[in-house]
C-alpha positions as CSV (number, residue, x, y, z in Angstrom):
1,X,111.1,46.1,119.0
2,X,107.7,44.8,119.9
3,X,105.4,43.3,117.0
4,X,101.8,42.8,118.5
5,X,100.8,39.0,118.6
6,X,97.0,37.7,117.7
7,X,96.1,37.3,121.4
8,X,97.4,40.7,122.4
9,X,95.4,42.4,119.3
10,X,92.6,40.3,120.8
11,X,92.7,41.7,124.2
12,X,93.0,45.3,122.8
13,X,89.5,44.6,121.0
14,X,88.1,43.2,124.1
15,X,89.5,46.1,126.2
16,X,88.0,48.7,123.7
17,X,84.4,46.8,123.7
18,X,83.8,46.8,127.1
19,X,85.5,50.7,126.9
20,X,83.3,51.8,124.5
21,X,80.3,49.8,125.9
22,X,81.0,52.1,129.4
23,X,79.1,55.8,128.8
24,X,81.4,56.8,131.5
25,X,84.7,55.8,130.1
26,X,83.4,56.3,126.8
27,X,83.5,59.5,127.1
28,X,81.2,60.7,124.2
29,X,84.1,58.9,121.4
30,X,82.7,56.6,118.8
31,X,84.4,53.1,118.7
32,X,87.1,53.7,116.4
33,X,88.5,56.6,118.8
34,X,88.3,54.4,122.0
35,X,90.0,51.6,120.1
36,X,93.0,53.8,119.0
37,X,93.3,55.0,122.5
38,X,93.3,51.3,124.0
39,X,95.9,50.2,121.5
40,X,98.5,53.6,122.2
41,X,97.7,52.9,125.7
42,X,99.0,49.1,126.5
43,X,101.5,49.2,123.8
44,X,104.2,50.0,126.4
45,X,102.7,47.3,128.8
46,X,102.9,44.5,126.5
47,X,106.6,45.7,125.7
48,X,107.1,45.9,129.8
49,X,105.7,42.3,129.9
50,X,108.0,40.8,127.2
51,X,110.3,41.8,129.7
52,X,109.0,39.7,132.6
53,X,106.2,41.9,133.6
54,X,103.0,40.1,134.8
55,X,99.9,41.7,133.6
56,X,97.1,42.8,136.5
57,X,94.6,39.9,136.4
58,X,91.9,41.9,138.1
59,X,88.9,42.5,135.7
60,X,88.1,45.9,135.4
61,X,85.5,46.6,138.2
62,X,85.7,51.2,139.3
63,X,84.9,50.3,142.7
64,X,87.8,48.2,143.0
65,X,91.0,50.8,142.7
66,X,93.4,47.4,142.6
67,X,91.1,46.3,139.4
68,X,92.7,49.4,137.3
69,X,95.3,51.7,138.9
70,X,98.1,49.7,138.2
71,X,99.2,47.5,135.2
72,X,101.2,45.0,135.6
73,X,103.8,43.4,138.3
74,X,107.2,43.5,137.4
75,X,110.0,42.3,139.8
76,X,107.8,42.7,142.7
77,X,106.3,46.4,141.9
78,X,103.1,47.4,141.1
79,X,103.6,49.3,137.6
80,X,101.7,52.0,136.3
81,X,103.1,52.7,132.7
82,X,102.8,55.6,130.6
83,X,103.5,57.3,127.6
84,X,106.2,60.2,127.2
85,X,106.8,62.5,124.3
86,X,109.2,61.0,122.1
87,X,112.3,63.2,122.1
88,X,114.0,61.6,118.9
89,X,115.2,64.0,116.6
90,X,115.0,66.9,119.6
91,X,118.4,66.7,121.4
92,X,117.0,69.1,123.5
93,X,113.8,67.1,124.8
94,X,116.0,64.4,126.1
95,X,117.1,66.8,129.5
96,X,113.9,65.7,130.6
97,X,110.6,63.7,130.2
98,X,106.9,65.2,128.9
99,X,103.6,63.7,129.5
100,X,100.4,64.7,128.3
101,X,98.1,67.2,130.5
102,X,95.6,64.2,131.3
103,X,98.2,61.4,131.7
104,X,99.7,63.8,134.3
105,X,96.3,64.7,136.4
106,X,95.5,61.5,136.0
107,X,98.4,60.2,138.0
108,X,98.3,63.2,140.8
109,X,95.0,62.5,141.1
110,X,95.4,58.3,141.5
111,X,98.3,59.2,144.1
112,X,96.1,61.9,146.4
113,X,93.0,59.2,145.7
114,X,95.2,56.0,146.1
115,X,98.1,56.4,147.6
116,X,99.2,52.7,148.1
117,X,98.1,51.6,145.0
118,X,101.6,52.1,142.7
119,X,104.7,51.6,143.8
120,X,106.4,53.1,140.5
121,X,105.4,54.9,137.2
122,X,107.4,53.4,134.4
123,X,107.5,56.1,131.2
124,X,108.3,54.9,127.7
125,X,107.9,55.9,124.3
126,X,107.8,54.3,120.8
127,X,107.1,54.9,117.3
128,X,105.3,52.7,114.7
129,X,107.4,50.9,112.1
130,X,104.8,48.8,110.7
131,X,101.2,47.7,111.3
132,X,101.3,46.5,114.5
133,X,105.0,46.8,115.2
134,X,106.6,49.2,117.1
135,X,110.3,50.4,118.1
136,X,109.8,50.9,122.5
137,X,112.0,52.8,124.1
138,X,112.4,53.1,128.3
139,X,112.4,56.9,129.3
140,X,112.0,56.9,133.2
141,X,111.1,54.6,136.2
142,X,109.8,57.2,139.1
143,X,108.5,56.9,142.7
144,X,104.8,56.8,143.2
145,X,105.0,58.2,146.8
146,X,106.7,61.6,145.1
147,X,104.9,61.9,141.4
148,X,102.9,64.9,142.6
149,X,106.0,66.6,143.9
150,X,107.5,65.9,141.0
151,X,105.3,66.4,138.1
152,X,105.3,70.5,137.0
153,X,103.5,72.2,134.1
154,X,105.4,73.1,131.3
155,X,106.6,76.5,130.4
156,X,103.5,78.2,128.3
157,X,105.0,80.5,126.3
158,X,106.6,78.1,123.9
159,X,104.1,76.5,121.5
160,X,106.0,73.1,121.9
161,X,104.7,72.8,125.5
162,X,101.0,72.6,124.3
163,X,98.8,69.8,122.7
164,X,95.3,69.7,121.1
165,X,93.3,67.0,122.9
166,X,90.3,65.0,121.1
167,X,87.9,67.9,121.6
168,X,90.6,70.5,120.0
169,X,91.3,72.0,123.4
170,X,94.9,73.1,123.9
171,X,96.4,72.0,127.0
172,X,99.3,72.3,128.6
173,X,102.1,69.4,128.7
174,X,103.8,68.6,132.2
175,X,107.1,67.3,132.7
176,X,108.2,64.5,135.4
177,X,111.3,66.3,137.1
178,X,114.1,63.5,137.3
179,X,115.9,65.3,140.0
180,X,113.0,65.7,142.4
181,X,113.8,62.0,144.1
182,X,117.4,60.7,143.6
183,X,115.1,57.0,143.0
184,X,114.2,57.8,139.9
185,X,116.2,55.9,137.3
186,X,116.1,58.3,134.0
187,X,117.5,57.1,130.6
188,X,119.2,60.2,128.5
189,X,120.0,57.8,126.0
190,X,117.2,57.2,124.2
191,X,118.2,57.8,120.4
């Protein structure tokens, strides 16, 4: 369980300021979107940091690829963390792990852009028990070097596989597949 402390709700604000004060990362969504988004998105890296993870220092600076493709340090690694579909209550989901469509281009396209700049993508996923408390669950810790290989669109024909995105697009879900490198630690146990 993770319950957000003052300081961390403090850095979320700061984070979604300088966000939302961005055009560019922005991304045409008023301040209340971009804040929401911050918050969903370093949820699972303050949970990876209660567990000895060391937060990147760098200020955020896009000409600087250290300064924001990875999260935090944890036992030596350079983390990229992310959030997978929660397969509680689907018995079926738990086989293997879902992303979103632009969590997965987002990390083919850091790996083809940067491709010393992660050493592994950690996947979690929780679920809000209370204002600011969450129950975090570990899905996955993958390669970098093979998370293009390894990362494949779901099937489109079932209307599972698809999510609406901010814009009301539908997109397509990918999933990470665990047996593409025998490295990757995959937890089936997540109920």
């Amino acid at each position: 369980m993770l319950e957000l402390t003052e300081d961390e709700l403090a850095h979320i604000e700061t984070m979604a300021k300088e966000m939302h004060a961005c055009p560019k990362r922005r991304n045409n969504r008023d301040y209340d979107t971009v804040y929401a988004h911050t918050k969903a998105g370093v949820i699972l890296e303050f949970a990876l940091a209660r567990l000895g993870g060391v937060m990147n220092p760098a200020v955020f600076d896009p000409t600087i690829p250290s300064s924001h493709n990875w999260d935090l340090d944890w036992n030596g690694f350079r983390c990229e963390v992310k959030r997978a579909v929660d397969p509680v209550g689907k018995k079926f989901d738990t086989k293997w792990l879902t992303i979103a469509n632009n969590m997965a281009q987002k990390l083919a396209r850091n790996r083809k852009l940067y491709e010393n700049c992660v050493d592994i993508v950690v996947f979690g996923c929780y679920n809000k028990l209370s204002e600011n408390t969450y129950d975090v669950r570990w899905r996955c810790v993958a390669p970098f070097d093979t998370i293009r290989e390894n990362l494949k669109a779901c099937n489109e024909k079932y209307d599972n596989n698809w999510l609406v995105d901010q814009y009301g697009n539908k997109k397509i879900k990918f999933f990470y597949n665990k047996n593409g490198d025998n490295r990757a630690i995959y937890n089936e146990a997540v109920y």
